[in-house]
N, C-alpha and C positions, 0 to 999 in steps of 0.2 A: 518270720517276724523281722522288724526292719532290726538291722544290726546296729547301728549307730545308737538307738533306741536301750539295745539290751548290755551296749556298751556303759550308757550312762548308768542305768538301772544297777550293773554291777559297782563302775565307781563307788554309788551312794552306799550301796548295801553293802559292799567289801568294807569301806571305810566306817561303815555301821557295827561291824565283827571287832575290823582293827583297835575299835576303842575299848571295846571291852574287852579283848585281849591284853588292849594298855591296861587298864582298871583293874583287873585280876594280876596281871605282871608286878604291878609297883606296889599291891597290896604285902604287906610284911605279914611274915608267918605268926606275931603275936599279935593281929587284926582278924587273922582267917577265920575265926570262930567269933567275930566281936557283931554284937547284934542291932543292927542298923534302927529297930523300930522291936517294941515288943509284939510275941503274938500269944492272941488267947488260945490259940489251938496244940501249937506246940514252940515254944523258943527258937528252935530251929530253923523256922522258918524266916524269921526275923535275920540271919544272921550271913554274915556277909559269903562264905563256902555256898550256903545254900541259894542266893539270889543270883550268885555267877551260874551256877549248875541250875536253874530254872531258866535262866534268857540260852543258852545251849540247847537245853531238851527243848524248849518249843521251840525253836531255831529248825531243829533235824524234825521235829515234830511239822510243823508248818511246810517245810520240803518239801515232805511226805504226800502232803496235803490232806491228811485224812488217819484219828485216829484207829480205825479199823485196820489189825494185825500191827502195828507201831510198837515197836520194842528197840529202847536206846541197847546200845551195843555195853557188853562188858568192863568195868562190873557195874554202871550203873541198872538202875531199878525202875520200874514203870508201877506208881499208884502208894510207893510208900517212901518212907525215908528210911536209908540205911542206916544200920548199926552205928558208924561212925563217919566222920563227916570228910565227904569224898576231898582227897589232895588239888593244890593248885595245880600239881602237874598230871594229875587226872581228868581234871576239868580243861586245862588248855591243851593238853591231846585231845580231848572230844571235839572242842572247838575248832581246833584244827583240820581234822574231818569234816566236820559242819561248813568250813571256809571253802574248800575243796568242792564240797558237797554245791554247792552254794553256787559256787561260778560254774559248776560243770552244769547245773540246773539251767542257771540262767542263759548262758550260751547254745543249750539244746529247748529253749523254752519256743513251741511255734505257736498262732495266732489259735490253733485249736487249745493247745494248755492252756493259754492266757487266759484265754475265755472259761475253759472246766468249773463247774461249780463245788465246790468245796464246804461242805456242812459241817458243824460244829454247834453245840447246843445255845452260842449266844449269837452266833451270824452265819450269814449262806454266803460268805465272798466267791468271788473267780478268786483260778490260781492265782496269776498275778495282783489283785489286790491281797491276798491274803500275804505276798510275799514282800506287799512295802506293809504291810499291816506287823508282819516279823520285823521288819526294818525298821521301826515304831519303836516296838516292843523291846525291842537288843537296847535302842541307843535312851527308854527312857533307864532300865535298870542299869547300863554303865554310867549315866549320866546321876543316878542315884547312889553309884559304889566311888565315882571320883568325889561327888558334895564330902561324902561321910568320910574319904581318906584324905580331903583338903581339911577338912575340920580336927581329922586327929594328926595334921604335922607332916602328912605323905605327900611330896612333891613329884611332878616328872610328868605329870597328863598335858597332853595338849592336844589340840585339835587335828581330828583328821580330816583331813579335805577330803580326799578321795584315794581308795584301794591303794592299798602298799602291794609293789609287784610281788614280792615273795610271801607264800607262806606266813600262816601264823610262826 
């Protein structure tokens, strides 16, 4: 696959990560449980821990390209919600991985994965669309955890243009 190509793809998507690494970053400890929307299902869901730790899991999930044998690494949980509500420094170690995960993906991605078809019970992407499709998906829920930390007083987000060289 052209390189120049998988260059860019990383930019966006790197800088895709970076914001919601910002967004979980500048979140204060008396915000991490504070719930963005209600939900009829469980509260939890709603609530700012939990929406970081969902754009992560399908982040590594989408990677993957396919839930079949997908299992997030230690201690999160695949199909329920845990006891108690996973740490910000639990969730930006995962993502961190995922970042990692992320650009080694992209730079070993050839014209054959690109194209792989990728099933999921509400679309049949190629890898690559499923991975600006992840790309989507990271930067609408950071773009939803900065609104709700601009609105309660938390300053410090700004745009990322493209991939910060190091590491989350």
């Amino acid at each position: 696959m052209d390189t120049h190509l998988k260059t860019s793809v990383w930019q966006q998507f790197g800088a895709a990560i970076d914001t919601l690494d910002d967004a979980i970053s500048v979140c204060p400890d008396s915000l991490w449980t504070a719930a963005l929307w209600p939900d009829s299902d469980d509260a939890r869901y709603g609530q700012i821990w939990f929406l970081a730790y969902h754009a992560v899991y399908w982040l590594d999930l989408f990677l993957t390209g396919s839930k079949e044998g997908f299992t997030p690494p230690p201690p999160f949980v695949r199909g329920r919600l845990p006891e108690t509500p996973y740490s910000k420094a639990e969730v930006r170690a995962y993502l961190k991985q995922c970042r990692q995960k992320s650009q080694a993906t992209i730079e070993a991605l050839t014209e054959e994965k690109a194209r792989q078809i990728c099933r999921f019970e509400w679309m049949e992407p190629t890898f690559l669309e499923l991975q600006i499709y992840s790309m989507r998906h990271m930067q609408e829920h950071a773009a939803q955890l900065a609104y709700f930390l601009g609105q309660n007083g938390v300053s410090g987000l700004d745009w990322v243009a493209k991939a910060r060289d190091s590491a989350v």
